[in-house]
C-alpha positions in Angstrom: 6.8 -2.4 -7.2 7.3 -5.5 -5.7 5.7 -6.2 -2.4 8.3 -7.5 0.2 10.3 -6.2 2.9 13.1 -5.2 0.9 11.5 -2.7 -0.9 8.8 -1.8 1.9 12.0 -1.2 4.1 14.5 1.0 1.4 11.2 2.7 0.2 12.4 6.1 0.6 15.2 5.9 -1.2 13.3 4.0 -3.7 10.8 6.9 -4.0 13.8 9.5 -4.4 15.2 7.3 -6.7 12.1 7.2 -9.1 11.4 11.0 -8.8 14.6 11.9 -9.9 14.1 10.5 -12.7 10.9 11.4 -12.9 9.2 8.3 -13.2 5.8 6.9 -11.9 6.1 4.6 -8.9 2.7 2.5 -8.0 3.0 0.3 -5.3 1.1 -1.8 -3.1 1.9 -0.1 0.4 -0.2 3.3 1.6 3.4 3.9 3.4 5.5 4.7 0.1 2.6 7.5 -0.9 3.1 9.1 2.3 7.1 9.0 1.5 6.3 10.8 -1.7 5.5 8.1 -4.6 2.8 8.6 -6.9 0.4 5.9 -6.2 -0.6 3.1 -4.5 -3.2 0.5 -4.5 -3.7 -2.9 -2.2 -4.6 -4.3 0.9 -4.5 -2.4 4.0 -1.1 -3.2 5.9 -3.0 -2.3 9.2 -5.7 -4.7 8.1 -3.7 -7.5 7.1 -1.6 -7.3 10.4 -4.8 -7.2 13.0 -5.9 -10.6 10.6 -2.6 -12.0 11.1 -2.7 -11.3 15.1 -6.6 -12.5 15.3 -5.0 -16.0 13.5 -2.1 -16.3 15.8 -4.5 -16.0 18.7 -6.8 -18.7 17.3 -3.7 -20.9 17.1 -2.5 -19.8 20.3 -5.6 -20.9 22.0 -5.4 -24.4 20.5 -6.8 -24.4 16.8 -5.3 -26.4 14.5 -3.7 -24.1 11.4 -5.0 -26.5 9.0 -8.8 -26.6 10.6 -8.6 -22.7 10.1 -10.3 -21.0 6.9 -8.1 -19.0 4.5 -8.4 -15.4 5.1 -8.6 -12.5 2.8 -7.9 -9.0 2.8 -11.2 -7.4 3.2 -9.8 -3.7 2.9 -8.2 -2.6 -0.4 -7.0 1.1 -0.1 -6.2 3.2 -3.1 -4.1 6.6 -2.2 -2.9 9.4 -4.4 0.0 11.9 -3.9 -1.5 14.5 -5.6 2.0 16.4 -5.0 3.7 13.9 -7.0 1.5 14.1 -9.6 2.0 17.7 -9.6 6.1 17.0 -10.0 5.7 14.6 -12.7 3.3 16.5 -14.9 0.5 14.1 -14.4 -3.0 14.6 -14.3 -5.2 12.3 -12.2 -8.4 11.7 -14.0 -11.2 12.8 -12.2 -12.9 9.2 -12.7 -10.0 8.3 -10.2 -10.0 10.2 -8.2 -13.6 10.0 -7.2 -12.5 6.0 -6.2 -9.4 7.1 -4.0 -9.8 6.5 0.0 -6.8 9.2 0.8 -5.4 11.6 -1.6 -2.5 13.2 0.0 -1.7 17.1 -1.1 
């Protein structure tokens, strides 16, 4: 799924959407596991928001945004519903989910 507010903000009823027709839903976001989709995998929301907040403070305190360095997620999280999973029939390899840092039951 796309990553934007849109979607992060109707993600229930995109999840319900998606089950109902029994289909997959990977996303980005931990947030729309927790509401019941399959999978997701990317940066950590929490992460990228205390990176955001440690940038505004640097620019607060009188850096220049173009003297700062780019930063970069440094947390990827990968989370499985294994309920889900369950629903739709699937089978998480074992391979995966040896990798996953929250599999939700």
């Amino acid at each position: 799924m796309l990553e934007d507010i849109f979607t992060f903000g109707n993600r229930s009823r995109i999840v319900a959407l998606a089950a109902e027709h029994r289909l997959p839903d990977i996303s980005a976001y931990r947030e729309f596991v927790v509401d019941g989709g399959l999978l997701s995998y990317g940066a950590s929301l929490s992460e990228r928001l205390r990176q955001q907040g440690r940038y505004a403070g640097r620019v607060l305190r009188g850096a220049k945004p173009a003297d700062l360095p780019v930063d970069h997620p440094t947390r990827f999280d990968f989370v499985v519903n294994a309920r889900a999973a369950r629903t739709l029939g699937t089978t998480i390899p074992q391979s995966l989910l040896l990798r996953v840092y929250e599999l939700i039951h």
